[in-house]
C-alpha positions in Angstrom: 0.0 0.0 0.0 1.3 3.7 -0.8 0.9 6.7 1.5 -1.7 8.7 -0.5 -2.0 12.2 1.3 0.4 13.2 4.1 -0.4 16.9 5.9 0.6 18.4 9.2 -2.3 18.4 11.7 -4.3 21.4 12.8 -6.7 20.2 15.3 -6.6 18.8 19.0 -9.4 16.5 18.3 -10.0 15.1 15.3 -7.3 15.4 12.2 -8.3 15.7 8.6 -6.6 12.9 6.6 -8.0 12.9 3.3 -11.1 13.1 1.3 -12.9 10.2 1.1 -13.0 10.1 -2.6 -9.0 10.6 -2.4 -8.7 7.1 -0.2 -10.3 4.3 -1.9 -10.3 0.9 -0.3 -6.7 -0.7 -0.9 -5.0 2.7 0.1 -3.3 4.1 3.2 -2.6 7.8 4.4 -0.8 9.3 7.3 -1.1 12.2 8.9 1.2 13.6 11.7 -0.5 15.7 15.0 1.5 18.6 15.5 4.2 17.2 18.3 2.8 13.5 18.2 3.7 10.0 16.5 2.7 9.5 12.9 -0.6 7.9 12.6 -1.4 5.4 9.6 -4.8 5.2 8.8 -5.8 2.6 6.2 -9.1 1.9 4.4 -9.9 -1.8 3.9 -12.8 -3.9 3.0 -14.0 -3.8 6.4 -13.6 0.0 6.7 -11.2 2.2 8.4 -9.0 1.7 10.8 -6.0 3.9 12.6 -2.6 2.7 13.8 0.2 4.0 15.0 2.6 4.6 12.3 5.8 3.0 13.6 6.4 -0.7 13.8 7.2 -1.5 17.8 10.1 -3.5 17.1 12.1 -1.2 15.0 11.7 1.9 13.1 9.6 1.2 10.0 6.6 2.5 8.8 3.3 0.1 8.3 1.8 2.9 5.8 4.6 1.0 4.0 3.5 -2.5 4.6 1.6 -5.4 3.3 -2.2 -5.5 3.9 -4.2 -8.1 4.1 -7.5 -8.4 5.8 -7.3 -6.4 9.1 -3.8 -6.8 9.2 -0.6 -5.2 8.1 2.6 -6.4 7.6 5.6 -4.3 8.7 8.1 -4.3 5.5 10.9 -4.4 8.0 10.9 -7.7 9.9 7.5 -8.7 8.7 6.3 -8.5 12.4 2.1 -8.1 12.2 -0.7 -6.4 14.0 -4.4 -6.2 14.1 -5.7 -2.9 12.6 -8.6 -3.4 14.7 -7.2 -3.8 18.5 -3.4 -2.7 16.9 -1.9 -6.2 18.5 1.3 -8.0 17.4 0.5 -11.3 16.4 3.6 -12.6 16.5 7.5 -12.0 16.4 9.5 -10.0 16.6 7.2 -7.5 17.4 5.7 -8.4 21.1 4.2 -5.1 21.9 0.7 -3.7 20.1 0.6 -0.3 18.4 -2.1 2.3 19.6 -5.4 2.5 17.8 -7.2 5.9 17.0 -11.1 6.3 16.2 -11.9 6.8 12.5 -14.8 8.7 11.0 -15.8 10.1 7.7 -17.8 13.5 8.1 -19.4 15.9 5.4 -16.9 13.2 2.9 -13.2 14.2 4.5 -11.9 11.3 6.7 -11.2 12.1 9.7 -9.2 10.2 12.6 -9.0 11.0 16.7 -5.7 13.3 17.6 -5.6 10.5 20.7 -5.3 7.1 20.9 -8.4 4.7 21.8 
């Protein structure tokens, strides 16, 4: 999956990520709250979810990785976690990325400045 759209945050809340026409299903965008981690938030055949950006193991980012179902692949070390409860299902990685709350309002996509 390719990073579609990546903008500096502006809000405290909720952060604009993309239009939802600009983020069809198979895609991935980031966005970046001002002073925060890099959030990855991917749209899939089951909707959209929001991860953390970084791998937990090492320094990669899953924007870049492989997706299939509600999982991503990390392109580093091919550690994986659950888009929807952001857990590592299995080595290297052993610790879970955050999740953030998705929505889609007036058409713009719009994800939670905080974690779940």
């Amino acid at each position: 999956m390719e990073s579609t759209v990546q903008r500096p945050a502006t809000s405290t809340t909720d952060l604009f990520v993309a239009h939802l026409t600009d983020l069809p299903v198979g895609e991935v965008a980031t966005v970046q709250p001002d002073g925060g981690t890099p959030i990855a938030v991917f749209h899939t055949e089951d909707g959209f979810f929001a991860i953390d950006d970084t791998c937990t193991h090492q320094d990669a980012s899953l924007a870049d990785g492989w997706v299939e179902n509600c999982t991503v692949e990390c392109p580093l070390h091919e550690s994986c976690f659950d888009l929807r409860t952001g857990a590592a299902s299995g080595p290297p990685a052993k610790i879970p990325v955050r999740t953030y709350a998705v929505r889609v309002v007036d058409g713009d996509v719009m994800v939670a400045a905080v974690p779940s």
